[in-house]
C-alpha positions in Angstrom: 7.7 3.5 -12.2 7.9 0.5 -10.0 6.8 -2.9 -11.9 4.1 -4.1 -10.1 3.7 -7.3 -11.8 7.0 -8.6 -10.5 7.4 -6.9 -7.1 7.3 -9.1 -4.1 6.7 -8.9 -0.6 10.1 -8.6 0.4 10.6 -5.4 -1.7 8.0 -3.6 0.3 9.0 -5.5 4.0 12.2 -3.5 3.7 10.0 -0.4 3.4 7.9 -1.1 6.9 7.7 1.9 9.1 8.4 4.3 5.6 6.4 6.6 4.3 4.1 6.6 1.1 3.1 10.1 -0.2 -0.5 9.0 -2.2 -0.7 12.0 -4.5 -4.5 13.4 -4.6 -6.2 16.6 -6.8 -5.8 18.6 -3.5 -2.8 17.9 -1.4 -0.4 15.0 -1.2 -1.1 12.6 1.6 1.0 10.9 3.6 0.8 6.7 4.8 2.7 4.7 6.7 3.5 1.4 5.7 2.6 -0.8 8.6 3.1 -4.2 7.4 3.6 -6.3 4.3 2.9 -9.8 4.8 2.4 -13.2 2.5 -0.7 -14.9 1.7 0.4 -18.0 0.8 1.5 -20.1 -2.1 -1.1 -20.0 -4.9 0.5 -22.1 -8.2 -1.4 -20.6 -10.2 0.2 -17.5 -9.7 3.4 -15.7 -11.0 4.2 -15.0 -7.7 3.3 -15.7 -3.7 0.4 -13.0 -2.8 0.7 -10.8 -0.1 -0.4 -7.8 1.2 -0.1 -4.4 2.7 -1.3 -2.8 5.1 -0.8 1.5 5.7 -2.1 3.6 8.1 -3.2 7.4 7.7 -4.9 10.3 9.6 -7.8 9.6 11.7 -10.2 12.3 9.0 -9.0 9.9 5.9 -11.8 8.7 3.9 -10.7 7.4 0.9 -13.1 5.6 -1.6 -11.3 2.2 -3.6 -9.6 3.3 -6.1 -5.7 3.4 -7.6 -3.9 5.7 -6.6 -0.7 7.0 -7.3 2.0 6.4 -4.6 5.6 7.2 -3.9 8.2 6.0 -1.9 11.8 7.4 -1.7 13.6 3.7 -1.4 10.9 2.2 -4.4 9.4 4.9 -6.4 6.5 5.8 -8.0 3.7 3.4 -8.1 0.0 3.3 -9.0 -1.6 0.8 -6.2 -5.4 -0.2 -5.9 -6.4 0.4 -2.2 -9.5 -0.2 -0.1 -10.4 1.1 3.3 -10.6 -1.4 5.5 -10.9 0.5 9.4 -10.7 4.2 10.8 -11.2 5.2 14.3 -10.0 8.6 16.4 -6.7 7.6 16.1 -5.9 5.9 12.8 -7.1 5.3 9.0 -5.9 2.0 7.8 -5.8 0.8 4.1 -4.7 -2.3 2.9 -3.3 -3.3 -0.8 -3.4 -6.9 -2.2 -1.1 -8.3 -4.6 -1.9 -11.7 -6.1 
């Protein structure tokens, strides 16, 4: 499972464009990384923050919560996401790492 206390933005830039199969009790769904971008320095953390941003169906309604994720280039994962849009075209969810 990937480490998400050590991950950075980079690691998930290289996945831009991929896509994240979030595993539900009914049928895997499929996101689409869209962009991972930093936050800024924060010296108080480990790390620099950033975050991502994936895009789904236009019927995605998905309440904040973790959910399990995987990615053929990183893995399995379990990532805490919140809806932030939908519209007829597009769900969007965004993950933030600080």
């Amino acid at each position: 499972m990937l480490d998400l206390a050590t991950v950075q933005c980079a690691d998930f830039a290289a996945c831009v464009k991929q896509d994240f199969e979030l595993q539900t009790s009914a049928t895997p769904l499929v996101l689409q990384l869209i962009e991972a971008r930093p936050l800024g320095v924060r010296p108080e953390s480990g790390r620099e923050p950033f975050a991502l941003t994936l895009r789904g169906a236009p019927q995605l309604r998905l309440p904040q919560a973790i959910y399990k994720m995987n990615n053929p280039q990183l893995g399995e994962m379990e990532i805490f996401l919140v809806q932030i849009a939908a519209d007829q075209t597009s769900s969007t969810v965004e993950a933030v790492f600080n």
